[in-house]
ZAMARGU-4260 file (C-alpha; in steps of 0.2 Angstrom, whole numbers, plus 5000, padded with zeros to 4 digits):
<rodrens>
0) 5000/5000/5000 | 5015/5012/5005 | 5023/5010/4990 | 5007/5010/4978 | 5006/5027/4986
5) 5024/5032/4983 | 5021/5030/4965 | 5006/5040/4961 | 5016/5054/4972 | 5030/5053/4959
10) 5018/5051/4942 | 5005/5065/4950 | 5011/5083/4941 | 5018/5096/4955 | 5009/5111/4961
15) 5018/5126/4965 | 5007/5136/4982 | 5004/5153/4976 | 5011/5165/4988 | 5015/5182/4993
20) 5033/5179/4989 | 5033/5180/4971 | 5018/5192/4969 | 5005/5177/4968 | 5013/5176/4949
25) 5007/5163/4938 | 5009/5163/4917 | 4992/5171/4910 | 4987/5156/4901 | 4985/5148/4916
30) 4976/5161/4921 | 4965/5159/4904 | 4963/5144/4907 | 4955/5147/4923 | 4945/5160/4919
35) 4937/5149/4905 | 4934/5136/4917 | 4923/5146/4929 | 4913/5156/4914 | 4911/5141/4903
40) 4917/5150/4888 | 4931/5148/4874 | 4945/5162/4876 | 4955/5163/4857 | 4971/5168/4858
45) 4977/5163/4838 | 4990/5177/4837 | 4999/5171/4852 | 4999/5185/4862 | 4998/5177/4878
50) 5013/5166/4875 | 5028/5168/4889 | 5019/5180/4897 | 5019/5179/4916 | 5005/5190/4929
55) 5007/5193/4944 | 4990/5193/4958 | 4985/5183/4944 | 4970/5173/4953 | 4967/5190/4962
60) 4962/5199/4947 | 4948/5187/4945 | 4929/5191/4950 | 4920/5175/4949 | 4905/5184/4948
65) 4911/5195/4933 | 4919/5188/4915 | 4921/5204/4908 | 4928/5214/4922 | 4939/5198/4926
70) 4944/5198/4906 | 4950/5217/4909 | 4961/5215/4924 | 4970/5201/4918 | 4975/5209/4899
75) 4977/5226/4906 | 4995/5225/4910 | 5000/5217/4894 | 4990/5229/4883 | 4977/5216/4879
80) 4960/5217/4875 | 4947/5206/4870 | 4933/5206/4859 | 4916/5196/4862 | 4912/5186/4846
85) 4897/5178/4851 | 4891/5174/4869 | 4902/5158/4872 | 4918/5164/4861 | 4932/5177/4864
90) 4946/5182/4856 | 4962/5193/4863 | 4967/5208/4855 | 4982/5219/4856 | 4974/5234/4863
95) 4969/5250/4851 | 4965/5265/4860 | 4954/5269/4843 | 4944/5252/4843 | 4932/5244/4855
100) 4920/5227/4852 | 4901/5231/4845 | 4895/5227/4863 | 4907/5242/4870 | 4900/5255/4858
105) 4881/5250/4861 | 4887/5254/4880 | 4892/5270/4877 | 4877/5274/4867 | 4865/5269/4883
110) 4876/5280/4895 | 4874/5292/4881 | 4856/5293/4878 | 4853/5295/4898 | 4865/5308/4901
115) 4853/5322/4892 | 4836/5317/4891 | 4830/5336/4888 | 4833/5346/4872 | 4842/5359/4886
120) 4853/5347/4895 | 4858/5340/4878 | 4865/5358/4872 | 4874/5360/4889 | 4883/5345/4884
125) 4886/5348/4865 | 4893/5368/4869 | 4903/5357/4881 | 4909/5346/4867 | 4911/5358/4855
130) 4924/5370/4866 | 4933/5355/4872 | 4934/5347/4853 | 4942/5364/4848 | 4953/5364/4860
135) 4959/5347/4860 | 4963/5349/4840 | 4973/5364/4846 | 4964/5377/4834 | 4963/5390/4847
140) 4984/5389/4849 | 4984/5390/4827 | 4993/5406/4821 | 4982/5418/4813 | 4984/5416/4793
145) 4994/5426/4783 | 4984/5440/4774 | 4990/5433/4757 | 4983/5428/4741 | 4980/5412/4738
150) 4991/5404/4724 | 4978/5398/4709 | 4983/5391/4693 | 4975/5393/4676 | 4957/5388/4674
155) 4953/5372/4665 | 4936/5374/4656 | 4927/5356/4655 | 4910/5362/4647 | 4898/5365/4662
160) 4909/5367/4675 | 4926/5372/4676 | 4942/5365/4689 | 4960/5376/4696 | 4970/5371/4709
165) 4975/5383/4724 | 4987/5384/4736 | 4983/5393/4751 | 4995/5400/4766 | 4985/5394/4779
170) 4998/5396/4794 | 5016/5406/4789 | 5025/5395/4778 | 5012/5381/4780 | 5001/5378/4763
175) 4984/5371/4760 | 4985/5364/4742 | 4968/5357/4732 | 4955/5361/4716 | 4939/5370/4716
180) 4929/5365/4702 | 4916/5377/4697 | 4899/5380/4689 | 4901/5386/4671 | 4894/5398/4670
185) 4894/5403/4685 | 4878/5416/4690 | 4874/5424/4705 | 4876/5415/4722 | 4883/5398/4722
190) 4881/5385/4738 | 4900/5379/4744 | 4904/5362/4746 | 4919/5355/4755 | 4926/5338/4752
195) 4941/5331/4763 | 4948/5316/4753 | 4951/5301/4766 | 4962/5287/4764 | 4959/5280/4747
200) 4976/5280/4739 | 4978/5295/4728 | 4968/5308/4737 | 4961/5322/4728 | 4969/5315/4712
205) 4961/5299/4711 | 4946/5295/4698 | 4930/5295/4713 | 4934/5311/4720 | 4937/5320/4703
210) 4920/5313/4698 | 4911/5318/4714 | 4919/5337/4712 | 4914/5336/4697 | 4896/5333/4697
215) 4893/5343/4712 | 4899/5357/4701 | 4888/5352/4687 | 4872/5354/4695 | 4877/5370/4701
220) 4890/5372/4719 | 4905/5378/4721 | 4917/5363/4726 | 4933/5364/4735 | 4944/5346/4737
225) 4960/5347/4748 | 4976/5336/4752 | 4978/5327/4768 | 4994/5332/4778 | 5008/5323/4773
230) 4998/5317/4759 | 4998/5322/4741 | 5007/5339/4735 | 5009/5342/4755 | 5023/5331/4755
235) 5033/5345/4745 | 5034/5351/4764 | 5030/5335/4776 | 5036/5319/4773 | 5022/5306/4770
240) 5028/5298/4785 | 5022/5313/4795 | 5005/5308/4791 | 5004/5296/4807 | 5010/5313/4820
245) 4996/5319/4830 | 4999/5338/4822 | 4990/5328/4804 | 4974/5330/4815 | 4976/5348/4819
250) 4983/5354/4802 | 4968/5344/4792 | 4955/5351/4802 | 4964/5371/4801 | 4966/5369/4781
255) 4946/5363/4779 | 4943/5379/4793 | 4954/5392/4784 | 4948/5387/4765 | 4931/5390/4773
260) 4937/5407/4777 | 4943/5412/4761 | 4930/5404/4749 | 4914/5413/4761 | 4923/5429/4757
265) 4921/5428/4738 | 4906/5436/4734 | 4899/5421/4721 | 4898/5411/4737 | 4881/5409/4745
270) 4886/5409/4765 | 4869/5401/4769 | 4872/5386/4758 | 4890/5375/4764 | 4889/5357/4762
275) 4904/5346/4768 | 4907/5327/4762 | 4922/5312/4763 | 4925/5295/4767 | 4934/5285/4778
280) 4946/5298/4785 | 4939/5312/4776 | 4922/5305/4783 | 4930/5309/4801 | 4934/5325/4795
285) 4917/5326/4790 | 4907/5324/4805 | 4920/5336/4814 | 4917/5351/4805 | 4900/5350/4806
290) 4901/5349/4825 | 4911/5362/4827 | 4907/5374/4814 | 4891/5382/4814 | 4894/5389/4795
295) 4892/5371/4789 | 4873/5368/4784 | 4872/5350/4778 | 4885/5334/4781 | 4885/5319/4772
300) 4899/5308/4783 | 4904/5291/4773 | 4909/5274/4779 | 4916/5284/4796 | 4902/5285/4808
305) 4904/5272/4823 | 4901/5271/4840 | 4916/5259/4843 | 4930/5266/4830 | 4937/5282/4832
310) 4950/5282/4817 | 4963/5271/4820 | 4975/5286/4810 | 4980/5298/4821 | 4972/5311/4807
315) 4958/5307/4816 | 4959/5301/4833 | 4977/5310/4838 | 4973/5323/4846 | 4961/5314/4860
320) 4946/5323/4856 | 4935/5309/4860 | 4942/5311/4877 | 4930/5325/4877 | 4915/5326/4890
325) 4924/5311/4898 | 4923/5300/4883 | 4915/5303/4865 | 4915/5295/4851 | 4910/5297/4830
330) 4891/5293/4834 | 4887/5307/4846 | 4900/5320/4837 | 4890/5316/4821 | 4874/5320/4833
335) 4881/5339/4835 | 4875/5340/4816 | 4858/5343/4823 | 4847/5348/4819 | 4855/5354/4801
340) 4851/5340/4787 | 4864/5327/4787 | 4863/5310/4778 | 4877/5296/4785 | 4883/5284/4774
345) 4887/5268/4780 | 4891/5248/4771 | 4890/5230/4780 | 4909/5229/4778 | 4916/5238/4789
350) 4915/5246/4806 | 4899/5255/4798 | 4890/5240/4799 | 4879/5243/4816 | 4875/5260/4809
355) 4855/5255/4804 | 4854/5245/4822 | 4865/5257/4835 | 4871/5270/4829 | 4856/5279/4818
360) 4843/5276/4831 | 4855/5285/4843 | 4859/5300/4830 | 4840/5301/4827 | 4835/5302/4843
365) 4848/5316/4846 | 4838/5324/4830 | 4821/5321/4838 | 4825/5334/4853 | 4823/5346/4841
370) 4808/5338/4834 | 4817/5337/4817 | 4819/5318/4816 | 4818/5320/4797 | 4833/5328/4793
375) 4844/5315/4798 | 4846/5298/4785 | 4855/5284/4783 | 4858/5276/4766 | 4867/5259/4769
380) 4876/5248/4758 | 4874/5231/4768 | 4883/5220/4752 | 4897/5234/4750 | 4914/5237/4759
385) 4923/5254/4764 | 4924/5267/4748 | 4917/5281/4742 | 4910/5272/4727 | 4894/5274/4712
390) 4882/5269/4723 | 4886/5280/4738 | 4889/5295/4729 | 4873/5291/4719 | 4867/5293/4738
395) 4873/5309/4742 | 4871/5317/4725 | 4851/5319/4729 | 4853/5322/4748 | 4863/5338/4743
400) 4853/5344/4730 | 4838/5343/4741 | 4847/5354/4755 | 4859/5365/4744 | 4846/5368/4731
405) 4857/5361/4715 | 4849/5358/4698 | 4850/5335/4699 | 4842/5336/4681 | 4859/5346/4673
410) 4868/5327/4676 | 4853/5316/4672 | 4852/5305/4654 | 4838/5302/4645 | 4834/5286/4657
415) 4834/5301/4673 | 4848/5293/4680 | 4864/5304/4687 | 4877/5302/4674 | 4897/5303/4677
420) 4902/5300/4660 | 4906/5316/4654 | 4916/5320/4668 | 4935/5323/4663 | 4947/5315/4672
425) 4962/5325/4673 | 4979/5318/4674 | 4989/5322/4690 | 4998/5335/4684 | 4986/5344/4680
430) 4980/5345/4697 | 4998/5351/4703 | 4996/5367/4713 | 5018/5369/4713 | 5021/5359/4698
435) 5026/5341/4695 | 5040/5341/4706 | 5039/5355/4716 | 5047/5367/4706 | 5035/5383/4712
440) 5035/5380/4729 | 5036/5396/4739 | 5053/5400/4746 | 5046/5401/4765 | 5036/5385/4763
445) 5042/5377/4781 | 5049/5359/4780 | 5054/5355/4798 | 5040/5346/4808 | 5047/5353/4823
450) 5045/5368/4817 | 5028/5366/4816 | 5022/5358/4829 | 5032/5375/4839 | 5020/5387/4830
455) 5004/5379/4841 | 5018/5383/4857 | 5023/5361/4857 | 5035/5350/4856 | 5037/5335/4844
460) 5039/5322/4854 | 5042/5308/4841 | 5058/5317/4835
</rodrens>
C-alpha cells in the first residue's frame, strides 16, 4: 500500500502554492485557462499573444461573479484586450485605444442617451463638446493666417463646369493645396461644398473624388477638394511619414477651417448654403466640422460613423478629442449636426456596419430633441465594403441637391439617372498646385516638423 502510494506521488504533476513571495505570479494562460473554466466560455488567443507571458496577483484579478471585468484585469497589464464574438467565444486583441468590440460601443450609446434626456441638457453638453473638441485639436493655439493671396493656377474649362487648383497659406509658411471646380457659367450665388479626401490611395487625384467634384459642380455648387497632411502635394513640405504625428489632425482640420474662410469671402459664394462630404478619413473629417462649425449647413459623413471606432490614424483620433466630455465618440460627434440635414453613409463591411441598428437610432434620437427627426438619414450599403464608390455618391448626389438647392436634372440621361460619364478626368499634373516636382513652391514654405508643431507653442515628441 506504501509503496502504491509512493508511485502515484512521483507520476502526480507538481503544484507550486501561490504565495506572497513571488507576487502570487502565475503565466496568463494559466490564468485563461481558469477564467474559461469558471465562465464556461472559449478564450482565442490565435495570434499568440499570451505566450511567455507571466502575471502577477493573477488569481486575484479574477471576479467569479464577473467575466468581463475579470477579462480586463487580467490583459490590462499586457496591453490586451478582448473582443466578444458571440456569447460563448472570445478572442484577445492587442489593445487599440481607437477600437472597441460592438457590445462596447452599444454601452456607450446607453450611457449616452441617459445623460441628456431634455433638448436643454443636451446643448449643455454639445457647447461642452464643441469647446473641448476645439481645443483638444489645438485650433485656438493656430497662428492667425497670413493676409496673402491664395496661389491659383490657370482655369481648365470642362464644358459645364470648370476646375483650378489653389494653394493657400494657411499658417506662415504652411500651405493648403487642392482644386475647386466650378459652375460654368457661374451666376449669382453659388452653395460651397467641401470635400476632405480620406484614405483611398491618391487623394484628391484619384478617379472618385474628381467625379464627385465634378458633378457637384455640374448641378450648380462651388466645390473645394484638399490634400491630407503629409499626403499628396503636401509632402513637398512634410514627409508622408508625418502623416501618422498627431499635428496631421490639427493641420487637416485648420486647412478645411481656413479654406472656409477664404472661399465665404468671395462674393459668388452663398454663405447660407455650405455642404461638407468624405469618406473614411475624410468622413471623420466630415462629422467634425459639422460639429464644430456652425457655417456648415448640411454633412453627408461616409463609411466613418461608429460608435466603437474612432480612426485608427492619428488624422483622426490623435489629438484625443473623443476624450471630450469624459469619453465621446463618432456617433454622438455626428449627433452635434443637429438639427441641420445630414445624411450618414454607411456599408455591412466595415465598422459601419451597426450604423441602421446602434448607431442611427442613437443619431435620430439626438435629432428628435429638436423635433426634426427627418433631417437626419441613413443610406446603407449592407453587400458593400469601405469606399466612396457609384452607389454611395449616387446617395449623396440627391441628399445635397435637396438641402443645397442644386439643379440634379443638369447630370441626368435620357433614362433620369445621374450620369458621370462626361466628367473629365484630369491627369495628376494637371492637378499640381507647385508643379510636378515641386518646382513653384514658395521660398518660406516650412519643411521641419518641429517647426511646426512649435507654431501651436509644442513640442514634437516623436523626433
Amino acid at each position: 500500500m506504501k509503496k502504491t502510494l509512493l508511485l502515484l506521488l512521483l507520476v502526480l504533476p507538481k503544484v507550486t502554492a501561490q504565495t506572497s513571495d513571488d507576487n502570487y505570479k502565475e503565466p496568463i494562460v494559466k490564468t485563461i485557462k481558469t477564467i474559461e473554466s469558471i465562465f464556461k466560455i472559449t478564450i482565442d488567443d490565435k495570434d499568440g499573444l499570451l505566450k511567455e507571458k507571466e502575471l502577477e496577483y493573477a488569481r486575484w484579478r479574477i471576479r467569479q461573479d464577473n467575466l468581463e471585468v475579470s477579462l480586463t484585469a487580467v490583459l490590462t497589464p499586457f496591453n490586451l484586450t478582448y473582443f466578444k464574438e458571440n456569447d460563448s467565444v472570445y478572442r484577445i486583441r492587442k489593445f487599440e485605444y481607437a477600437r472597441n468590440s460592438d457590445a462596447v460601443g452599444k454601452a456607450r450609446l446607453e450611457y449616452l442617451a441617459d445623460l441628456y434626456p431634455s433638448l436643454k441638457a443636451w446643448e449643455t453638453r454639445k457647447a461642452d463638446l464643441k469647446s473641448c473638441i476645439i481645443t483638444s485639436i489645438g485650433l485656438d493655439k493656430a497662428p492667425a493666417m497670413p493676409n496673402k493671396k491664395p496661389i491659383l493656377t490657370k482655369v481648365r474649362k470642362y464644358g459645364n463646369y470648370t476646375v483650378e487648383n489653389i494653394g493657400l497659406e494657411i499658417m506662415p509658411g504652411v500651405f493648403a493645396t487642392g482644386s475647386i471646380y466650378k459652375p460654368y457659367p457661374l451666376k449669382g450665388k453659388a452653395p460651397l461644398v467641401i470635400t476632405p479626401n480620406g484614405h483611398f490611395g491618391d487623394g484628391r487625384y484619384r478617379k472618385d473624388e474628381q467625379l464627385r467634384c465634378a458633378i457637384l459642380a455640374k448641378m450648380g455648387a462651388v466645390v473645394v477638394n484638399f490634400d491630407l497632411f503629409a499626403w499628396g502635394e503636401s509632402t513637398l513640405q512634410f514627409d508622408s511619414t508625418l502623416h501618422r504625428q498627431s499635428i496631421a489632425q490639427t493641420i487637416q482640420v485648420l486647412s478645411a477651417e481656413r479654406l472656409l474662410d477664404y472661399m465665404l469671402s468671395q462674393k459668388y459664394i452663398d454663405k447660407n448654403r455650405v455642404g461638407v462630404t468624405g469618406g473614411s478619413g475624410g468622413g471623420s473629417m466630415t462629422m467634425f466640422l459639422a460639429a464644430i462649425d456652425d457655417r456648415i449647413t448640411v454633412s453627408v459623413p461616409v463609411v466613418m460613423t461608429s460608435s466603437h471606432f474612432s480612426g485608427g490614424c492619428p488624422c483622426e483620433s490623435g489629438r484625443g478629442l473623443h476624450l471630450c466630455g469624459n469619453g465621446t465618440n463618432n456617433a454622438e460627434i455626428a449627433a452635434m449636426a443637429a438639427p441641420k440635414p445630414q445624411l450618414i453613409i454607411s456599408d455591412g463591411g466595415d465598422w459601419t456596419a451597426t450604423v441602421p441598428e446602434l448607431e442611427f437610432p442613437f443619431i435620430q434620437k439626438t435629432y428628435g430633441l429638436y423635433g426634426n427627426k427627418e433631417l437626419v438619414e441613413n443610406a446603407h450599403f449592407a453587400k458593400e465594403g469601405h469606399n466612396y464608390g457609384e452607389s454611395k455618391r449616387m446617395a449623396m448626389y440627391p441628399f445635397m441637391a435637396k438641402h443645397l438647392g442644386l439643379d440634379s436634372n443638369k447630370v441626368k440621361n435620357s433614362k433620369g439617372e445621374i450620369d458621370e460619364s462626361s466628367c473629365v478626368i484630369e491627369a495628376y499634373e494637371k492637378m499640381y498646385v507647385f508643379g510636378a516636382k515641386g518646382e513653384k513652391l514658395p521660398a518660406n514654405a516650412l519643411k521641419d516638423i518641429n517647426q511646426l508643431y512649435a507654431l501651436f507653442g509644442e513640442k514634437n515628441l516623436k523626433q
